[in-house]
N, CA and C of each residue as an Amber inpcrd file, in Angstrom:
protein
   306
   0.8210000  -1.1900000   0.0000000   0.0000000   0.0000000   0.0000000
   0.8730000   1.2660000   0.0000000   2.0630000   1.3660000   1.0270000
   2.6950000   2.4980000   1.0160000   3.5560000   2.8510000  -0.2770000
   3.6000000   1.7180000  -1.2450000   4.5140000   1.6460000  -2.2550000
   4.0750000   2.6680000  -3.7260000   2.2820000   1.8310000  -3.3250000
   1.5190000   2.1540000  -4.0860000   1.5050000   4.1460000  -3.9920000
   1.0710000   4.3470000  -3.0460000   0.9610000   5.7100000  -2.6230000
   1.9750000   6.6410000  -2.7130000   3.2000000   5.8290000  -2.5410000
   4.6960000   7.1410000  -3.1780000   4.7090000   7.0760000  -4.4900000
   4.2290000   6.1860000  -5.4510000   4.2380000   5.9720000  -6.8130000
   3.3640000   6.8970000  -7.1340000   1.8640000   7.0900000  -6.9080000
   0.7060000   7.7390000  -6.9500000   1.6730000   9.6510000  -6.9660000
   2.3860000   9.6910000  -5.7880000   3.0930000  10.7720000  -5.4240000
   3.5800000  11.1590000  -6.5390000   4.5510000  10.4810000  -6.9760000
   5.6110000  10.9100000  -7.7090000   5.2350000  11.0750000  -9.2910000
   4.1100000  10.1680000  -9.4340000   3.4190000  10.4880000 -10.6210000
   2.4920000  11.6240000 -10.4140000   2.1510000  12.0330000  -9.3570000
   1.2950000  13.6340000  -9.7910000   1.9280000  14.7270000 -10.9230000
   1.3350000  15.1080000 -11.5370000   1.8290000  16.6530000 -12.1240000
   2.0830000  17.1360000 -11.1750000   0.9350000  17.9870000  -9.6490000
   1.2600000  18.9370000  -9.6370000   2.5000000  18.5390000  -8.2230000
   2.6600000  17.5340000  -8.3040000   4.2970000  17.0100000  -7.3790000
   5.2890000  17.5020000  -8.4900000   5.2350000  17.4960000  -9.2670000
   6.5030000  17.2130000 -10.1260000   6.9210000  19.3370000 -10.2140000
   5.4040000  19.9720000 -10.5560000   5.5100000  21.2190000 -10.4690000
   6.4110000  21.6550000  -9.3800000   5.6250000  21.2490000  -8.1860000
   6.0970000  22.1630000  -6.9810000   7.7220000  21.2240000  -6.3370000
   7.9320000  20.1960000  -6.8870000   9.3610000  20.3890000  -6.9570000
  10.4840000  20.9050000  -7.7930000   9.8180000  21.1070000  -9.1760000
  10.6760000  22.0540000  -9.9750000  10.7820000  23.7110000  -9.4160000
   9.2510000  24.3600000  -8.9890000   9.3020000  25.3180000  -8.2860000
  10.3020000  25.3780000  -7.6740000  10.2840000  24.3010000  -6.3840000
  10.9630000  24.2910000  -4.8080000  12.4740000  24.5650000  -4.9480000
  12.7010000  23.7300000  -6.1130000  14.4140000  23.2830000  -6.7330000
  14.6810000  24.8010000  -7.4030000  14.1680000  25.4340000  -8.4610000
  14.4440000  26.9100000  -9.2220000  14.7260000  27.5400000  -7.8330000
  13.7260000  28.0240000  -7.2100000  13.4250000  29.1770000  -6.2800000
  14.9290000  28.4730000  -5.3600000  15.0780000  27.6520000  -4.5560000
  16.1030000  27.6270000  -3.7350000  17.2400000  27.0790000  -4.3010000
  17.8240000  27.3610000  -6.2100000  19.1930000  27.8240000  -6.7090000
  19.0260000  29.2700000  -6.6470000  17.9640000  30.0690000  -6.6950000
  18.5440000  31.1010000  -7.1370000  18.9390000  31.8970000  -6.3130000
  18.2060000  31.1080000  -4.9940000  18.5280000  32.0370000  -3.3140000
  19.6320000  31.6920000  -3.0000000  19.9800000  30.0320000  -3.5080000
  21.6120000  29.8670000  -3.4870000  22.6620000  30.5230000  -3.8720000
  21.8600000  31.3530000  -5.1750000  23.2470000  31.5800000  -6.1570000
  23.1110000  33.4040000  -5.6320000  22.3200000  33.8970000  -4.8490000
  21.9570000  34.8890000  -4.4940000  23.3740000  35.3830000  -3.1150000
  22.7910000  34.0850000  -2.3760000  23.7210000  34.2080000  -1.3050000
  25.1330000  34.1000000  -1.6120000  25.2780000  33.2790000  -2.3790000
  26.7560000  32.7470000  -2.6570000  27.6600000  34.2200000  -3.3480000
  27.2170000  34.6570000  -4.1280000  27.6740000  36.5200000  -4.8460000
  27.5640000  37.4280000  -3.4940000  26.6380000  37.3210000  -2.8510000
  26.7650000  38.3750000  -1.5270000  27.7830000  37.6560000  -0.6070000
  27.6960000  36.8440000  -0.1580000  29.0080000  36.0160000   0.6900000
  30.2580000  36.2630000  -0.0830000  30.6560000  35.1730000  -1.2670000
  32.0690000  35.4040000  -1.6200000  32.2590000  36.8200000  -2.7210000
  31.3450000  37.8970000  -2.5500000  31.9800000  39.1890000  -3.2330000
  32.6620000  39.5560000  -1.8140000  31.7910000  39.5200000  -0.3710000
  32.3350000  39.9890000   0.9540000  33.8550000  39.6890000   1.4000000
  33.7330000  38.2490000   0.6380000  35.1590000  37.6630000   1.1310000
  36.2200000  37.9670000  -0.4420000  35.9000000  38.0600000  -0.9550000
  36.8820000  38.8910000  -2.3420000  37.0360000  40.4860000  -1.7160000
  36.1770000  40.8480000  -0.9910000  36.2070000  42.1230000  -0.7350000
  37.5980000  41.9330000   0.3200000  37.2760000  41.2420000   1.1240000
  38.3950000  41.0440000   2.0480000  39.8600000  40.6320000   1.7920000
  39.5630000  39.7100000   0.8780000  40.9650000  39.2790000   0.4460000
  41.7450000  40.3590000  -0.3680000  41.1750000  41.2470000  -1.2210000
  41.9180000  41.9200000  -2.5820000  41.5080000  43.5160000  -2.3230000
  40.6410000  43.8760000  -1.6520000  40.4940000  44.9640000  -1.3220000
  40.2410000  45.6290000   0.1380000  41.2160000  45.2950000   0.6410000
  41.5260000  45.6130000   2.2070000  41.4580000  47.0340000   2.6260000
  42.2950000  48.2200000   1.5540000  42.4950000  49.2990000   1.9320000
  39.9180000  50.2250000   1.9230000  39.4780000  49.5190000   0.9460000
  37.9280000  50.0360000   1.2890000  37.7500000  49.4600000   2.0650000
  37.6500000  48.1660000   2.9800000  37.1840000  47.6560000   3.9240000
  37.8510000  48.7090000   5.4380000  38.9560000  49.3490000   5.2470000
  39.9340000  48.9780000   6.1040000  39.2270000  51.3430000   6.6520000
  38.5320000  51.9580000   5.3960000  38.0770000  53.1640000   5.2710000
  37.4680000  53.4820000   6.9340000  37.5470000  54.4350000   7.7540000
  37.0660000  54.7510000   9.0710000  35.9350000  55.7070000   8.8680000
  34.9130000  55.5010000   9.3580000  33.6100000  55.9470000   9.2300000
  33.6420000  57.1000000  10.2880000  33.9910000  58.1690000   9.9560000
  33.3810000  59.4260000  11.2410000  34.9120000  59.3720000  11.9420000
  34.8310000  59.6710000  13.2090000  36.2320000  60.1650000  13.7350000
  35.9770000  59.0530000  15.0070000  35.2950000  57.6130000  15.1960000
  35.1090000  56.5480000  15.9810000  36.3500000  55.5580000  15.0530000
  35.6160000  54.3320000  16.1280000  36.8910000  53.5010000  15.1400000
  36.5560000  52.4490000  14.0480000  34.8680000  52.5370000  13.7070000
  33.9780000  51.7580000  13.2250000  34.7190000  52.1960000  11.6130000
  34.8460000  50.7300000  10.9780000  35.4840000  50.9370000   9.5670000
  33.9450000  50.3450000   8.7750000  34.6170000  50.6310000   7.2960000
  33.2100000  50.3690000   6.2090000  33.0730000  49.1030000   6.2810000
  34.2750000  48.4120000   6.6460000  34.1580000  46.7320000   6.5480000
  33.0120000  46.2770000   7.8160000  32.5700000  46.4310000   8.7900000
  31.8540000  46.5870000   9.5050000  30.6280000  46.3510000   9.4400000
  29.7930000  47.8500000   8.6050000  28.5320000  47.6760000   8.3550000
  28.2550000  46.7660000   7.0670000  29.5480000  46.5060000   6.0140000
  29.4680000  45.5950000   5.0240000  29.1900000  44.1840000   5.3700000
  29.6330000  43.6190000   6.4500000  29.8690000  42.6780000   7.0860000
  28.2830000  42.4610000   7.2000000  27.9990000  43.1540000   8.3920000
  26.4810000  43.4270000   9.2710000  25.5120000  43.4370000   7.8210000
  25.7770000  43.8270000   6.5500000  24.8500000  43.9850000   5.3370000
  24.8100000  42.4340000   5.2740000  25.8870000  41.6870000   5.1430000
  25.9090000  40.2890000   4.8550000  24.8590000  39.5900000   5.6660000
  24.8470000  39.6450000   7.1460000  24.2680000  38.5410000   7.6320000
  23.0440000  39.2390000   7.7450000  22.6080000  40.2530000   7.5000000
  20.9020000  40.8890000   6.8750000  20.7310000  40.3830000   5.9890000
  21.2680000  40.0030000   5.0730000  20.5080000  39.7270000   3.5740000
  20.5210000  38.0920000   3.8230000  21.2170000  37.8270000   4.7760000
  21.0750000  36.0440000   4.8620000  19.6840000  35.6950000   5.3240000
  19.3380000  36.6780000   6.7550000  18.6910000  36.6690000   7.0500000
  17.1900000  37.2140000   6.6800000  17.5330000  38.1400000   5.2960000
  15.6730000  38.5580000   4.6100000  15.7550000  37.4520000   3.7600000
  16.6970000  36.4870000   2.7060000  16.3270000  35.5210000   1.6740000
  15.6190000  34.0040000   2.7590000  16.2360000  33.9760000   3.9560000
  15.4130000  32.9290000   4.6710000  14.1960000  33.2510000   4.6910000
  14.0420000  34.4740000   5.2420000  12.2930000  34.7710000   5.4030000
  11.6320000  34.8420000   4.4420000  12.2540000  35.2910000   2.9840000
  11.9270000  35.2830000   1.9940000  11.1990000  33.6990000   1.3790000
  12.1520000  32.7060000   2.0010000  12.3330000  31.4560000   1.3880000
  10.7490000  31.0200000   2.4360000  11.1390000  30.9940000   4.1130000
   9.8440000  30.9390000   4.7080000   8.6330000  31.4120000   4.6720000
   8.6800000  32.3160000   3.8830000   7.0430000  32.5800000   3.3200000
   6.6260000  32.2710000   2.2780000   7.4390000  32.1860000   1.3220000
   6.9250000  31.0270000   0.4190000   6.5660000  29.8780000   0.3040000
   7.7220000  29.7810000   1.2360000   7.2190000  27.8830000   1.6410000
   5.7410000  27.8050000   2.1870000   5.5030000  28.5470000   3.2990000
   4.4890000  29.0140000   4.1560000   3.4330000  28.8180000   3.0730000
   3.4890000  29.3680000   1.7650000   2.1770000  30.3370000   1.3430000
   2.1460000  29.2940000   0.1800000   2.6350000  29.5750000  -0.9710000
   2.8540000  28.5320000  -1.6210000   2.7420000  27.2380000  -1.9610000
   4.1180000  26.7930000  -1.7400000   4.9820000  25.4360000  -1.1050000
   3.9340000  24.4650000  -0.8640000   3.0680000  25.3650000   1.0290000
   2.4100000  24.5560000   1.4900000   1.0850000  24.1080000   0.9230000
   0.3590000  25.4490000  -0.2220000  -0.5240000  25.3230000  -1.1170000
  -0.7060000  23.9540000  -1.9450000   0.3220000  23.9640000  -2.6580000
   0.5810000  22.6920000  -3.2770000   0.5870000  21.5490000  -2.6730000
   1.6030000  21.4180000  -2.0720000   1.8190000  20.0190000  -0.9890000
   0.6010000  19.6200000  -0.1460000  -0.4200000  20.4130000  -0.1030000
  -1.9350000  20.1380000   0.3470000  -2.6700000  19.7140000  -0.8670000
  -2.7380000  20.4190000  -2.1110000  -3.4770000  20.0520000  -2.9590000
  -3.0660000  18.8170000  -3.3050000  -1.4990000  18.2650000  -3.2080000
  -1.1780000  16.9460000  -3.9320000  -1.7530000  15.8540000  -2.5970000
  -1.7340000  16.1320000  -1.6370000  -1.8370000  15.2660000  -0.4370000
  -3.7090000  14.9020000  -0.6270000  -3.8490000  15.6370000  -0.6140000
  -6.0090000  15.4020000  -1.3520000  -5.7350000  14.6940000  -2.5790000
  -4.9530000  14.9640000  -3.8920000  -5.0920000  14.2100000  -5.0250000
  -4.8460000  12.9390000  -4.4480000  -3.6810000  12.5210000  -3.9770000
  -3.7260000  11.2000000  -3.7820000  -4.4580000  10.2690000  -2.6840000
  -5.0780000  11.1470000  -1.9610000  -6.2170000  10.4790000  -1.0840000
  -7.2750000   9.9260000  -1.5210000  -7.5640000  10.7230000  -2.6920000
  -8.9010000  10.3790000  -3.2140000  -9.2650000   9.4910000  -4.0450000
């Protein structure tokens, strides 16, 4: 029976949709993060003297709030990613869970 029912699964259309969705949407948040992460760390490695710039007459440098930009944007593409899933995602994965019940 359970064999039957992952087969049923995997043959849905709209399974097959909302994992092509699921798969697009979380490369591109991949490939999103990955340019904001290693430009930060290219920033660091090859361009030390802008990182290294003093903001005001404190001792806070640009590398700093660049840094602090990084783990913000990590943190809006998750939420980004969690409300879709939320809204979406879970849309589907309900509608396929009724197709194959029935």
């Amino acid at each position: 029976m359970q064999d039957d029912m992952v087969q049923r699964i995997l043959d849905n259309p709209q399974y097959q949709a909302l994992k092509a969705r699921r798969s697009r949407f979380g490369w591109w948040l991949t490939l999103a993060m990955m340019v904001v992460y290693y430009g930060f760390i290219l920033l660091v490695a090859f361009n030390k003297e802008l990182l290294s710039q003093k903001l005001g007459d404190g001792v806070m440098t640009l590398g700093i709030p660049i840094g602090f930009g990084v783990i913000l944007f990590t943190i809006v593409i998750t939420a980004i990613y969690v409300k879709r899933a939320n809204t979406e995602f879970d849309d589907l994965s309900s509608a396929i869970i009724q197709a194959v019940y029935k």
